[in-house]
C-alpha positions as CSV (number, residue, x, y, z in Angstrom):
1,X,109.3,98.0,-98.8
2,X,105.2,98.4,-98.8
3,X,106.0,100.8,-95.7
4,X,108.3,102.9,-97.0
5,X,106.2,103.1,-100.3
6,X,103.3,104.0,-97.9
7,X,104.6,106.4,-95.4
8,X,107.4,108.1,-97.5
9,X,107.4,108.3,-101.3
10,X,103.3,108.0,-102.1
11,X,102.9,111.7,-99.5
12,X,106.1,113.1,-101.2
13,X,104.7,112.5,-104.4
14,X,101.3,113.0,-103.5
15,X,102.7,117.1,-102.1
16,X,104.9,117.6,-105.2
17,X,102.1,116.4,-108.1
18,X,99.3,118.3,-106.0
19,X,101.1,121.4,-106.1
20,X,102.0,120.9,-110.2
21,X,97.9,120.1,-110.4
22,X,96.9,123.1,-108.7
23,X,99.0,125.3,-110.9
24,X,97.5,123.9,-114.0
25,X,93.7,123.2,-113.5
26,X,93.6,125.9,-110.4
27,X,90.7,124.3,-107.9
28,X,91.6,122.2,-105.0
29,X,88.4,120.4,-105.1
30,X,89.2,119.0,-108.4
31,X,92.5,118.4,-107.7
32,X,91.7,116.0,-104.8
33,X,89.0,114.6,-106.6
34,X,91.7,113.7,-109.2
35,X,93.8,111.9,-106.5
36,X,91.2,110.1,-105.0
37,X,90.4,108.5,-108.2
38,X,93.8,106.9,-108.9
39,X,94.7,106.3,-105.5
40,X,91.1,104.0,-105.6
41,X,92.1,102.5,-108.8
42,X,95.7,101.8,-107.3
43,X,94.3,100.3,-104.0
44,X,92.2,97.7,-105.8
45,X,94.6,97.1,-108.3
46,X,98.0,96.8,-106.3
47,X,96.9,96.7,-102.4
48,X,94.1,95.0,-100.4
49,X,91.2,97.3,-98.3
50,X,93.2,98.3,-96.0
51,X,94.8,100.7,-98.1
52,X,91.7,102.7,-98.6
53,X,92.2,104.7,-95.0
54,X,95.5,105.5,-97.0
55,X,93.9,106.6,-100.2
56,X,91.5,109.3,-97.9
57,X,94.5,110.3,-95.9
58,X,96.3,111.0,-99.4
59,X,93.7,112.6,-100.8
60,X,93.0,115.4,-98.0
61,X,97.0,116.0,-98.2
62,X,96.4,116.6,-101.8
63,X,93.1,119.2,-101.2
64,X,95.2,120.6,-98.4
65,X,98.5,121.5,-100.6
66,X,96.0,122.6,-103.2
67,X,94.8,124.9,-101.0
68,X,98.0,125.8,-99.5
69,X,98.9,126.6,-103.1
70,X,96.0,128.7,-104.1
71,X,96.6,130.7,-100.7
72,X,100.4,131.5,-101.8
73,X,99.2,132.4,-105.4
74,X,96.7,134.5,-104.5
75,X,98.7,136.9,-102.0
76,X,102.1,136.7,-104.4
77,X,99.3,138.2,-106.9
78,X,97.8,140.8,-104.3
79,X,101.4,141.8,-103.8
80,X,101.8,142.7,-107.1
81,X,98.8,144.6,-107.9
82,X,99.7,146.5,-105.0
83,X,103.2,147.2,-106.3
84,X,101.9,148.2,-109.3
85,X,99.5,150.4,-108.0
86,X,102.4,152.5,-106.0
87,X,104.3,152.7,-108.9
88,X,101.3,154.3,-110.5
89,X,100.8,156.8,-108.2
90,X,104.6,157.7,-108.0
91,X,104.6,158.3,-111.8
92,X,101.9,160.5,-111.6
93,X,103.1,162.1,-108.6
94,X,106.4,162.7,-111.2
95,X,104.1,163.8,-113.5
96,X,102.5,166.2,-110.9
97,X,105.4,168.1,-109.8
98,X,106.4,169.5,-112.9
99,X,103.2,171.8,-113.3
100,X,102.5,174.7,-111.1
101,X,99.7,173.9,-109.0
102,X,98.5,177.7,-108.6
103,X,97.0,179.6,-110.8
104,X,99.2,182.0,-112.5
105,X,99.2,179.8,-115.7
106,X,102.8,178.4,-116.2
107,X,104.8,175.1,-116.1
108,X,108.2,174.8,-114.3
């Protein structure tokens, strides 16, 4: 039971709350700092020592779906600042084409 506990639900949960973490407080280093803390307070409280290689190996999964996270937010948001910024220069492209660019003084 302890091994499947170990090896199974504690990274699942460990991925899927580190992810939830990031989107809220938005820094990794705080997010694993987070996890470290109760997985120390779980490993005195419910395991032995031994569990502590576990609680270090938890909390780098945790910093490295934070970062994971933060990498994916970051470029969905570059993607759409560039989006928007084409669709900028086609409406004023639009907005271009409807006056005559020479100088004989009259709209089409």
């Amino acid at each position: 039971m302890n091994t499947l506990l170990i090896y199974f639900a504690l990274p699942v949960a460990t991925i899927i709350l580190a992810i939830v973490l990031q989107k809220l407080i938005k820094s990794p280093i705080l997010v694993a700092a987070i996890f470290f803390a109760i997985y120390l307070v779980v490993a005195f409280a419910v395991f032995n020592a031994t569990f502590l290689i576990a609680v270090i190996i938890y909390t780098l999964l945790a910093y490295l779906t934070a970062l994971i996270v933060k990498a994916i937010c970051q470029t969905i948001k570059t993607i759409r600042t560039q989006n928007e910024r084409i669709e900028q220069i086609s409406t004023q492209q639009q907005n271009n084409t409807n006056k005559c660019c020479c100088c004989c003084r009259r709209t089409r």
